[in-house]
Backbone bond lengths (Angstrom), bond angles and torsions (degrees), N, CA, C in turn:
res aa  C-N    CA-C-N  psi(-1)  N-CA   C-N-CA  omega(-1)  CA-C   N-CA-C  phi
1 X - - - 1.472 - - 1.525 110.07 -
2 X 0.943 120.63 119.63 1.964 134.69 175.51 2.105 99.20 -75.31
3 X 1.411 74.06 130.74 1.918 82.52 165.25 1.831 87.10 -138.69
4 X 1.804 79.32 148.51 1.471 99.73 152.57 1.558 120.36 -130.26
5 X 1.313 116.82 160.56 1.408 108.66 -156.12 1.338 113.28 -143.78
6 X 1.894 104.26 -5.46 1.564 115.54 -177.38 1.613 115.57 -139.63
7 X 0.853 135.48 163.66 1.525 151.53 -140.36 1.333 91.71 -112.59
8 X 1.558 132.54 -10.28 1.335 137.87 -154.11 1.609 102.75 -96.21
9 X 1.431 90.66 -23.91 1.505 118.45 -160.55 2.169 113.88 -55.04
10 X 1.452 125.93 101.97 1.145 110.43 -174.22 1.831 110.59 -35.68
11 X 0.867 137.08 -89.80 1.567 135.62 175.17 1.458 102.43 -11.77
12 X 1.152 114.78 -64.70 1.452 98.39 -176.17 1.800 126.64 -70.03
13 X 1.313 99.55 -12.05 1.446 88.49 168.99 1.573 120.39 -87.05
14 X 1.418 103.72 -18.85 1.512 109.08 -178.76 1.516 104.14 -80.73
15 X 1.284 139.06 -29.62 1.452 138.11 162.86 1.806 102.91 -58.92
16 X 1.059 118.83 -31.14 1.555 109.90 -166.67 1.722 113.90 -96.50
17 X 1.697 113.17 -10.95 1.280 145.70 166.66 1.662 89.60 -76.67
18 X 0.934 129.75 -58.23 1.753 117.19 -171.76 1.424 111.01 -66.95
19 X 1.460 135.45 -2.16 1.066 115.85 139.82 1.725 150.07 -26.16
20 X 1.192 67.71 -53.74 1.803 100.07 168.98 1.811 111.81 -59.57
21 X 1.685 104.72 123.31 1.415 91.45 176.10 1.741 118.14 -70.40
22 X 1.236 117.85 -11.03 1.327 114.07 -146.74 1.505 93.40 -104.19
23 X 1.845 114.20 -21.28 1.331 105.59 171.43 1.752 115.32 -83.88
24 X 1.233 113.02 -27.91 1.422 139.64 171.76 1.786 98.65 -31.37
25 X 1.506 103.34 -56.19 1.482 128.20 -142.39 1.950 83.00 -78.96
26 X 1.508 88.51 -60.82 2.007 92.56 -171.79 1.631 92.81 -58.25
27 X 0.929 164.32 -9.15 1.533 122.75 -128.77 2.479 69.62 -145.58
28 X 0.832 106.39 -27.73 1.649 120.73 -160.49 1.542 110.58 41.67
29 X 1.560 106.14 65.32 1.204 127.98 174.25 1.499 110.25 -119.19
30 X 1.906 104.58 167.81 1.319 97.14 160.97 1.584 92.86 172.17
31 X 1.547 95.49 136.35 1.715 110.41 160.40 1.256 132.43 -36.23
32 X 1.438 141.95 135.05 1.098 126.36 143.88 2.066 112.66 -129.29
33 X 1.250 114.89 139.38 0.919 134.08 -171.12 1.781 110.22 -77.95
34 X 1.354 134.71 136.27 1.568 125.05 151.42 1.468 113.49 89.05
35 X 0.922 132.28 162.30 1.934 141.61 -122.55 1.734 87.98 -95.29
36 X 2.105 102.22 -68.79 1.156 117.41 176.06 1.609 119.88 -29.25
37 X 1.267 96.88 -59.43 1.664 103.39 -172.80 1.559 108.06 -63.49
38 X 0.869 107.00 -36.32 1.540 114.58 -167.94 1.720 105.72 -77.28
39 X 1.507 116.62 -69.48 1.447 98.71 147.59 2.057 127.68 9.40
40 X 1.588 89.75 -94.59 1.398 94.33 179.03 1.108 119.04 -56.62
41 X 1.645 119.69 -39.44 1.725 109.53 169.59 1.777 108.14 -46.54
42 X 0.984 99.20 -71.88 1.283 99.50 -163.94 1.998 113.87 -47.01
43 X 1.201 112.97 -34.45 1.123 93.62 146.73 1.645 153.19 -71.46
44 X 1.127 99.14 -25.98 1.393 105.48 159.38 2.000 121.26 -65.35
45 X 1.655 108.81 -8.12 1.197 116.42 168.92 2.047 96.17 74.99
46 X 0.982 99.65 29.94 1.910 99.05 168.94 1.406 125.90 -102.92
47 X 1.634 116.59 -1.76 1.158 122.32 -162.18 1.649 97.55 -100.21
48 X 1.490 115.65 136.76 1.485 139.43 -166.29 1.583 84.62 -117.52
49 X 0.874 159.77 -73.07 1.332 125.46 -162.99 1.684 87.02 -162.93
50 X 1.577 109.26 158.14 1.009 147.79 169.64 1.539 131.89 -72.25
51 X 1.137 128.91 141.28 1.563 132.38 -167.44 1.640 118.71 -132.72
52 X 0.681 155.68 127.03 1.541 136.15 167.47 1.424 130.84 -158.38
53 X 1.131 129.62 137.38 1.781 126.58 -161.76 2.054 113.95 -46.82
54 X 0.708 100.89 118.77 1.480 108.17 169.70 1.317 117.63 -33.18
55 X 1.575 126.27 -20.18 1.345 132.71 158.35 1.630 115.79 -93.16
56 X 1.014 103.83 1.84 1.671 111.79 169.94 1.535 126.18 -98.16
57 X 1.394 118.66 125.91 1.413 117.55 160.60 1.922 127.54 -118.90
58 X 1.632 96.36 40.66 1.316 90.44 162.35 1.199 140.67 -59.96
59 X 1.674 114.17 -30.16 1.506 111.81 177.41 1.777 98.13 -136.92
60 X 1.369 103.45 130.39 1.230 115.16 -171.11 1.857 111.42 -70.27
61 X 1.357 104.28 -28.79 1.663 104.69 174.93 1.509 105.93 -72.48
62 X 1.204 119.04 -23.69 1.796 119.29 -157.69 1.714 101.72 -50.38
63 X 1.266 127.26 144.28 1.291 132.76 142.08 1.332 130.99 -61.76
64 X 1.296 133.84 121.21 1.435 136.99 -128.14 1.982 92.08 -98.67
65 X 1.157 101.96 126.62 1.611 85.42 171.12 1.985 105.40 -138.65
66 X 1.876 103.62 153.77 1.586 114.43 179.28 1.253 98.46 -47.17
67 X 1.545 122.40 162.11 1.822 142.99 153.24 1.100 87.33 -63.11
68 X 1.461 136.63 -15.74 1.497 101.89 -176.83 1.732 126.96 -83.84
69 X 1.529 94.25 -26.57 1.506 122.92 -163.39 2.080 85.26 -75.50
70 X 1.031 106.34 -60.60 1.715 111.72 -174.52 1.523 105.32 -48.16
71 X 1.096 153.17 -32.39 1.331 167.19 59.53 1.537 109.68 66.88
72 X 1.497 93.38 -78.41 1.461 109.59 -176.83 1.835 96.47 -81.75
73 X 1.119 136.67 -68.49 1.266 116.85 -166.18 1.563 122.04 -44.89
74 X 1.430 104.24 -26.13 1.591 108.98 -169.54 1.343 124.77 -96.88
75 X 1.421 105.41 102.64 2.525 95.59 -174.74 1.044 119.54 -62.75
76 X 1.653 115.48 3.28 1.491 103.43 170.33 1.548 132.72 -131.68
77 X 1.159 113.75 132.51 1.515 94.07 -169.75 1.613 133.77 -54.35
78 X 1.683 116.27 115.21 1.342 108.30 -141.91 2.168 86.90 -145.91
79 X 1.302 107.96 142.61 1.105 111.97 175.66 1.386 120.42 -84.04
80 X 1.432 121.66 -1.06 1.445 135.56 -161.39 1.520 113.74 -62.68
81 X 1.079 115.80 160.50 1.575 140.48 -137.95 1.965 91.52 -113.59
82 X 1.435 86.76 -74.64 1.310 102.50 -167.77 1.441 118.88 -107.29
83 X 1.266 129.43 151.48 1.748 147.60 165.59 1.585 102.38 -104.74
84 X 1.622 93.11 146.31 1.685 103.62 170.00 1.489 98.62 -124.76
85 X 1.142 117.33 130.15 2.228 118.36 135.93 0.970 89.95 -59.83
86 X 1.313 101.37 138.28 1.917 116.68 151.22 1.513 109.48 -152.06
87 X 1.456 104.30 144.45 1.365 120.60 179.81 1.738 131.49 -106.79
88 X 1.619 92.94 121.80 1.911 98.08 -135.20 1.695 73.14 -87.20
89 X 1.199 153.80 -12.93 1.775 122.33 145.26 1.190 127.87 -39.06
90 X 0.988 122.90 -19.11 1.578 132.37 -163.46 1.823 108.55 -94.11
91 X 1.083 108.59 -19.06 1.411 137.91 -164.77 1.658 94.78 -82.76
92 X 1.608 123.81 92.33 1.114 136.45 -155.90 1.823 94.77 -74.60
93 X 1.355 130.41 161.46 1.671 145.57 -178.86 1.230 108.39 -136.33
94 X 1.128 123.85 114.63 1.626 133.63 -165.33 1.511 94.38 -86.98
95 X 1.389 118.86 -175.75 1.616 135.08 116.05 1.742 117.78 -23.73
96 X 1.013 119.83 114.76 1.441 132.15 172.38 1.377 104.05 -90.00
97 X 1.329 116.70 123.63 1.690 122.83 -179.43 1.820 108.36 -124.63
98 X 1.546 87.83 -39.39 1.701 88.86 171.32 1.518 110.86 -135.88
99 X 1.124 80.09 123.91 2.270 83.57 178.02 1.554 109.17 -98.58
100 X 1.583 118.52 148.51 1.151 95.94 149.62 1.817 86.40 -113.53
101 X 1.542 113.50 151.66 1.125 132.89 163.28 1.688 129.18 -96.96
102 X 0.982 108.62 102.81 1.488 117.95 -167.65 1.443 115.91 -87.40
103 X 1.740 137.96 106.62 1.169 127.15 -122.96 1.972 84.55 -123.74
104 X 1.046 109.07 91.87 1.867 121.76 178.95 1.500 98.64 65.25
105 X 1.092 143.63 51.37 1.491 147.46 -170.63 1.710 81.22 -75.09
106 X 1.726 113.29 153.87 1.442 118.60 -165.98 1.866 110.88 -122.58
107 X 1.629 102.04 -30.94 1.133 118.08 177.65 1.553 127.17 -98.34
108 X 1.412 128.52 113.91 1.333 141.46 -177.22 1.032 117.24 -24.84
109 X 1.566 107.39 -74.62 1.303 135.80 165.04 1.295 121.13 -25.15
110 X 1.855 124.39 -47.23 1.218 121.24 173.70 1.395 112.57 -82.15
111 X 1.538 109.54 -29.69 1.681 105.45 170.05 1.486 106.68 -39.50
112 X 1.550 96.42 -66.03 1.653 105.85 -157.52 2.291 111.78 -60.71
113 X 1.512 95.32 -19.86 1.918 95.78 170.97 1.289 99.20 -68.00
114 X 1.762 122.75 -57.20 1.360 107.13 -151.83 1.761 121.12 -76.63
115 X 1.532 104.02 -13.18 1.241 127.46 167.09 1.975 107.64 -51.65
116 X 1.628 101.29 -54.16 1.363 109.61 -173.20 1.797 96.93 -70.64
117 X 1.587 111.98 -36.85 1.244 108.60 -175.44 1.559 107.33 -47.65
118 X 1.151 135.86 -67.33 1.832 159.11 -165.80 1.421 84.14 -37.57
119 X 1.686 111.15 -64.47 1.823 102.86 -155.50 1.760 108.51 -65.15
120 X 1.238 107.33 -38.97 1.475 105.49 178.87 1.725 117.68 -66.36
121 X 1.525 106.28 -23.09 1.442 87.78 -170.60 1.825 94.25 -128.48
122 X 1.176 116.49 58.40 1.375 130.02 177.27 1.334 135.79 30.61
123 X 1.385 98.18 49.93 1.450 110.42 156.79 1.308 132.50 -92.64
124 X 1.313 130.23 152.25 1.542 124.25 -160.53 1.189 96.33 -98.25
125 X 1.422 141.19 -21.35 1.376 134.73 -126.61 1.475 122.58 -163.13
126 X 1.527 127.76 111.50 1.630 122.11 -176.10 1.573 112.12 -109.69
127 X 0.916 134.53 89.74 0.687 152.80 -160.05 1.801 114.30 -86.14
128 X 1.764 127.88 83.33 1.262 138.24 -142.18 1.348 101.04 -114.66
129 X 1.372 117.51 146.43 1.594 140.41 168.86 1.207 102.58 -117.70
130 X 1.164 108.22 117.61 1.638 140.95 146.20 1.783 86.69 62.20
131 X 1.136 145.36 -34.66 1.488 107.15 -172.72 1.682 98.00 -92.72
132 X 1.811 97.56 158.56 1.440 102.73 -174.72 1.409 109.59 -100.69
133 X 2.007 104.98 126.74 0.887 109.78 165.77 1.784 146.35 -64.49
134 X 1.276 97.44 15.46 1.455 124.44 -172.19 1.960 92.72 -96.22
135 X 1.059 128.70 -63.76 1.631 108.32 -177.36 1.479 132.19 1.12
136 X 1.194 151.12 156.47 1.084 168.68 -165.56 1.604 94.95 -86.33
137 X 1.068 117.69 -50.69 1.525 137.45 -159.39 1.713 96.41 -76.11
138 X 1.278 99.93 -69.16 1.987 93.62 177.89 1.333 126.13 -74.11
139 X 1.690 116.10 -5.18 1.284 109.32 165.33 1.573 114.67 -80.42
140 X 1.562 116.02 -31.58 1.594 117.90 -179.15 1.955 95.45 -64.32
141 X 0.910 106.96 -58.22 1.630 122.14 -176.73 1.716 87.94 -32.10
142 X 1.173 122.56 -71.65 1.633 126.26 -164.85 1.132 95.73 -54.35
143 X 1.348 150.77 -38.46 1.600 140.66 -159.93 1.473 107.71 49.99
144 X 1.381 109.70 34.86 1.899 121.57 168.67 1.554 115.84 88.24
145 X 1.692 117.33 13.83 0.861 109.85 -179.48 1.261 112.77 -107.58
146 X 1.654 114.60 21.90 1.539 106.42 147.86 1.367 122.81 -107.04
147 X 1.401 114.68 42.97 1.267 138.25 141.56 2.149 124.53 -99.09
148 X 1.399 90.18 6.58 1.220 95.23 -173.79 1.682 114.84 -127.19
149 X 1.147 110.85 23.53 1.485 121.25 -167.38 1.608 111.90 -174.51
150 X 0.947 86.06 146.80 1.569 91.51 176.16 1.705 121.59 -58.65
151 X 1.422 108.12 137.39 1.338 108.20 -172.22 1.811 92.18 -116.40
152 X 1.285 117.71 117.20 1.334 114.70 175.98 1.822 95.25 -116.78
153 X 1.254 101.67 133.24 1.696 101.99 160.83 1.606 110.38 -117.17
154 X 1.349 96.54 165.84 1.248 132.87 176.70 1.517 153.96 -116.50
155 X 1.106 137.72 97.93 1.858 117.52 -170.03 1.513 96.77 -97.76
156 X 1.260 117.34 -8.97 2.023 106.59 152.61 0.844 102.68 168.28
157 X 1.643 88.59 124.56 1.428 144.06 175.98 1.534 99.66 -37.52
158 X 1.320 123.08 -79.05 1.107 130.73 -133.48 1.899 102.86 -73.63
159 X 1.550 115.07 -10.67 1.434 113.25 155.30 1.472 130.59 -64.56
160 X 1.361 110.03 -45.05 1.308 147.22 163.92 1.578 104.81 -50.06
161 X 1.090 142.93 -82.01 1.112 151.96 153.27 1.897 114.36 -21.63
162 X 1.616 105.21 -40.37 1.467 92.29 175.66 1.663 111.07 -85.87
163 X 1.751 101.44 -22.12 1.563 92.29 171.17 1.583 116.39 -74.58
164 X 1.038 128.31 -28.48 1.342 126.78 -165.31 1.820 114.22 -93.95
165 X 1.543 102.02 2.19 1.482 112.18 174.45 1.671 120.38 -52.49
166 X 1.552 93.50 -39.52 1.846 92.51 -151.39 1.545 82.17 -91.35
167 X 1.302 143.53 24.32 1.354 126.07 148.63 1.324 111.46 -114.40
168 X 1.591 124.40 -1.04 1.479 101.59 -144.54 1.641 83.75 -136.51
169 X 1.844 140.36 147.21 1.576 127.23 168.79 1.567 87.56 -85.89
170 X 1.561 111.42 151.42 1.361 116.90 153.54 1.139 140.69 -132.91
171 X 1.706 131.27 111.00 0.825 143.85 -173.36 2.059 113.59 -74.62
172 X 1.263 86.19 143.07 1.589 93.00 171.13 1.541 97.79 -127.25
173 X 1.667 92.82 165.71 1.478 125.45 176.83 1.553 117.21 -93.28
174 X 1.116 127.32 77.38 1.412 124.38 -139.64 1.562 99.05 -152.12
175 X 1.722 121.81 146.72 1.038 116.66 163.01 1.256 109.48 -132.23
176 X 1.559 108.70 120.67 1.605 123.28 -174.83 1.440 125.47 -145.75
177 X 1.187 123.12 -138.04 1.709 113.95 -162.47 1.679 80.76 -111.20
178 X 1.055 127.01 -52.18 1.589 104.22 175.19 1.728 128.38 -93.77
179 X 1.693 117.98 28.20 1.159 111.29 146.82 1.277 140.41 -59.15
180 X 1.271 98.98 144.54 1.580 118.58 175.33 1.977 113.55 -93.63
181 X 1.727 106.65 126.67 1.391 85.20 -177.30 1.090 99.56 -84.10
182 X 1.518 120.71 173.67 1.994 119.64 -143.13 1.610 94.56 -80.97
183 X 1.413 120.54 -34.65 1.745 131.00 -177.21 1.502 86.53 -36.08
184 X 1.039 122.05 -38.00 1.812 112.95 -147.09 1.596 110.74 -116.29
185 X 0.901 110.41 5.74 1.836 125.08 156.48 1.424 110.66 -103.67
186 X 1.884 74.57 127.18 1.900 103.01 178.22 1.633 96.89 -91.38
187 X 1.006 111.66 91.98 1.711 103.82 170.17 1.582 107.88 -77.46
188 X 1.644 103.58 137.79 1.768 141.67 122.90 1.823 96.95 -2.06
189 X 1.372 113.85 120.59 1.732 106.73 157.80 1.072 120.36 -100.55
190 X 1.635 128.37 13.16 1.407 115.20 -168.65 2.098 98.64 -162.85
191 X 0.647 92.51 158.49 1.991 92.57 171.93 1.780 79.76 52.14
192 X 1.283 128.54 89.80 1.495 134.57 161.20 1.575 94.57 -148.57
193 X 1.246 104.86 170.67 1.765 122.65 168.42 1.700 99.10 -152.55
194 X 1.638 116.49 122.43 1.505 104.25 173.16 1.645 94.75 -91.05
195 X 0.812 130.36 156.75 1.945 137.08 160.56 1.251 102.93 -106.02
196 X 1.433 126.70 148.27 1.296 132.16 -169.49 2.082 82.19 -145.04
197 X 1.457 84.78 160.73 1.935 82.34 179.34 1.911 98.61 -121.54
198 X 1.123 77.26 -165.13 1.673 99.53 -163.83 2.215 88.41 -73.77
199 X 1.671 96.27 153.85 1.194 104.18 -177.40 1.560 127.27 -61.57
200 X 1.901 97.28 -26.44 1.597 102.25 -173.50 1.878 100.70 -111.11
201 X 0.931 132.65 -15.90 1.425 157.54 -176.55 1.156 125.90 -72.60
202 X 1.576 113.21 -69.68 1.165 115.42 -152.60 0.997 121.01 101.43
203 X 1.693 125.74 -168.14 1.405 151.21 -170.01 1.767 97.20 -96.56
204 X 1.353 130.59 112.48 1.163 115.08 -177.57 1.991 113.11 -71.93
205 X 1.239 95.38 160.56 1.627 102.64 -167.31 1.959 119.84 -44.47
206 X 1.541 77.21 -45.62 1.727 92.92 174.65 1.939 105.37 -72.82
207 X 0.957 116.36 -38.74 1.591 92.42 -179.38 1.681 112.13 -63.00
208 X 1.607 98.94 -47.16 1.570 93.74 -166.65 1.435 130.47 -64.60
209 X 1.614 98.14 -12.92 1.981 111.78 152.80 1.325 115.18 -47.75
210 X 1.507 120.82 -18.32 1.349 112.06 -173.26 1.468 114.92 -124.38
211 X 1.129 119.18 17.13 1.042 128.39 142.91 1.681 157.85 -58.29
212 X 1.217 98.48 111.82 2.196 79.57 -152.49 1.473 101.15 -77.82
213 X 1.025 124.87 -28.12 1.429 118.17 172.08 1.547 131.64 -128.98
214 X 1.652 140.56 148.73 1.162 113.01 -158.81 1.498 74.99 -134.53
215 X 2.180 103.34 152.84 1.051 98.90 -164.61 1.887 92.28 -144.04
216 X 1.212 117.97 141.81 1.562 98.34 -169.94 2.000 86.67 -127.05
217 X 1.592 110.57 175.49 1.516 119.05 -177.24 1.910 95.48 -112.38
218 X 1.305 101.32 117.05 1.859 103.20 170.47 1.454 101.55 -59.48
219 X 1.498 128.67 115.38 1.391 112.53 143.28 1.302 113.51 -153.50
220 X 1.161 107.53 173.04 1.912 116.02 -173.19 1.396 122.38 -62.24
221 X 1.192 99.75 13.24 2.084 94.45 -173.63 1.523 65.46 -137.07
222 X 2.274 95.70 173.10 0.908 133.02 172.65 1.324 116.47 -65.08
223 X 1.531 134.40 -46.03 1.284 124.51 169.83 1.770 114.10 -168.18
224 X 1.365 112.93 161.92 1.021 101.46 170.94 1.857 124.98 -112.58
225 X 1.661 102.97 -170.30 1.428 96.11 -179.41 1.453 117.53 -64.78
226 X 1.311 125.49 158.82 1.684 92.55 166.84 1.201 130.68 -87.90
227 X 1.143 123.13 -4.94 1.637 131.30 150.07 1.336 104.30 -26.84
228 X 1.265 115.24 -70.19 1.618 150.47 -159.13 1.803 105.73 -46.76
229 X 1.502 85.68 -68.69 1.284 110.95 167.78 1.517 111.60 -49.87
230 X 1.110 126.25 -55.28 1.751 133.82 -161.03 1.713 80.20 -68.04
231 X 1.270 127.83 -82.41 1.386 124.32 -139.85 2.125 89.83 -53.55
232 X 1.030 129.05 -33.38 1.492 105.67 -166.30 1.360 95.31 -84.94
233 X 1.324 149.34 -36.67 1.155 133.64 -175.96 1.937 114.98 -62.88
234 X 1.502 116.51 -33.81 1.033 130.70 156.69 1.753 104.98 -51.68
235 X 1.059 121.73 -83.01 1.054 116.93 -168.61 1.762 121.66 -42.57
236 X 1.082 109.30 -12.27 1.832 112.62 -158.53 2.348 85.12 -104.61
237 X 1.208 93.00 -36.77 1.482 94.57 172.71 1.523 121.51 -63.82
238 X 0.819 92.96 -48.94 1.857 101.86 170.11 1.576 121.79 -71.80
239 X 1.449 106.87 -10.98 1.273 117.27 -170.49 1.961 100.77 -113.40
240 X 1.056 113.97 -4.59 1.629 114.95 -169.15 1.713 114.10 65.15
């Protein structure tokens, strides 16, 4: 059985270097934290090696590491047992039938809901601008369901969006002079993309030109999160 016990440790500096998106990106690696997640990695066959607390014997191959080192590798305060390597080549890309397209979204956290949103309400496809869906932060956010859908990124959308038009209708999340409130859209079940915009922003000017239909949610406050927003527009799609 292997223990490590210091921060000095090569392995451990290259796990604490994948923090970094840009080393993440060169190296096409990335952490994942906790039993659940790891689980599904390991079924999906992405996990490069194993980690786990020195008071733990969940997995008999794991490399044994201090509370202190788990501590330091992890930015968030987390009770977890075990760490995975995993290798985001390995991370299979289907057929895309439904995207949602997320247009400079800023917060992890909502990456990582609307990500979980797609797998629960049958979307194939997430479709990301400029933030990386590899973080610590949007993989806990997914609860493993960006192991279950396609993770497409982006540095702009709005190219992407003009190539993927002449197969795909696209709806935005938008409130304007020709929205539709969502009660009153017959959605497309297949070859669609919804776009959702950035939290403080919006839909930038140039995407929503390319939009074939615009669709807003009636309610009594000024607006919601877009998490918030994504799961009811999801939900009313899946529901007719």
């Amino acid at each position: 059985m292997t223990s490590i016990t210091s921060k000095q440790n090569p392995l451990i500096k290259y796990l604490k270097k994948l923090e970094n998106k840009k080393y993440r990106d060169q190296e096409q690696k990335f952490v994942i934290f906790g039993e659940h997640l790891i689980e599904i990695a390991l079924q999906k066959g992405i996990v490069i090696q194993l980690f786990e607390s020195e008071n733990s014997n969940l997995y008999p191959q794991a490399t044994k590491l201090s509370h202190y080192l788990f501590e330091y590798l992890s930015n968030t305060s987390s009770a977890s047992k075990v760490v995975a390597l995993c290798d985001k080549t390995k991370l299979i890309t289907n057929k895309a039938n439904k995207i949602i397209a997320l247009n400079n979204l800023q917060d992890p956290g909502n990456v990582g809901t609307i990500i979980r949103l797609a797998k629960a309400f049958d979307f194939d496809s997430v479709l990301i601008e400029n933030l990386d869906p590899y973080s610590e932060k949007v993989i806990r956010s997914s609860q493993g369901a960006i192991f279950e859908v396609n993770i497409l990124q982006t540095k702009d959308l709005y190219r992407d969006l003009m190539r993927l038009k002449k197969d795909f209708y696209l709806y935005q999340t938008i409130l304007n002079q020709h929205a539709k409130a969502l009660n009153a859209v017959k959605f497309q079940q297949k070859n669609i993309i919804i776009i959702l915009g950035n939290e403080g922003q919006g839909i930038t000017t140039k995407i929503q030109e390319l939009a074939d239909e615009s669709i807003y949610i009636p309610i009594s406050f000024e607006s919601l999160n877009v998490a918030s927003a994504a799961a009811i527009v999801l939900n009313k799609i899946r529901n007719g």
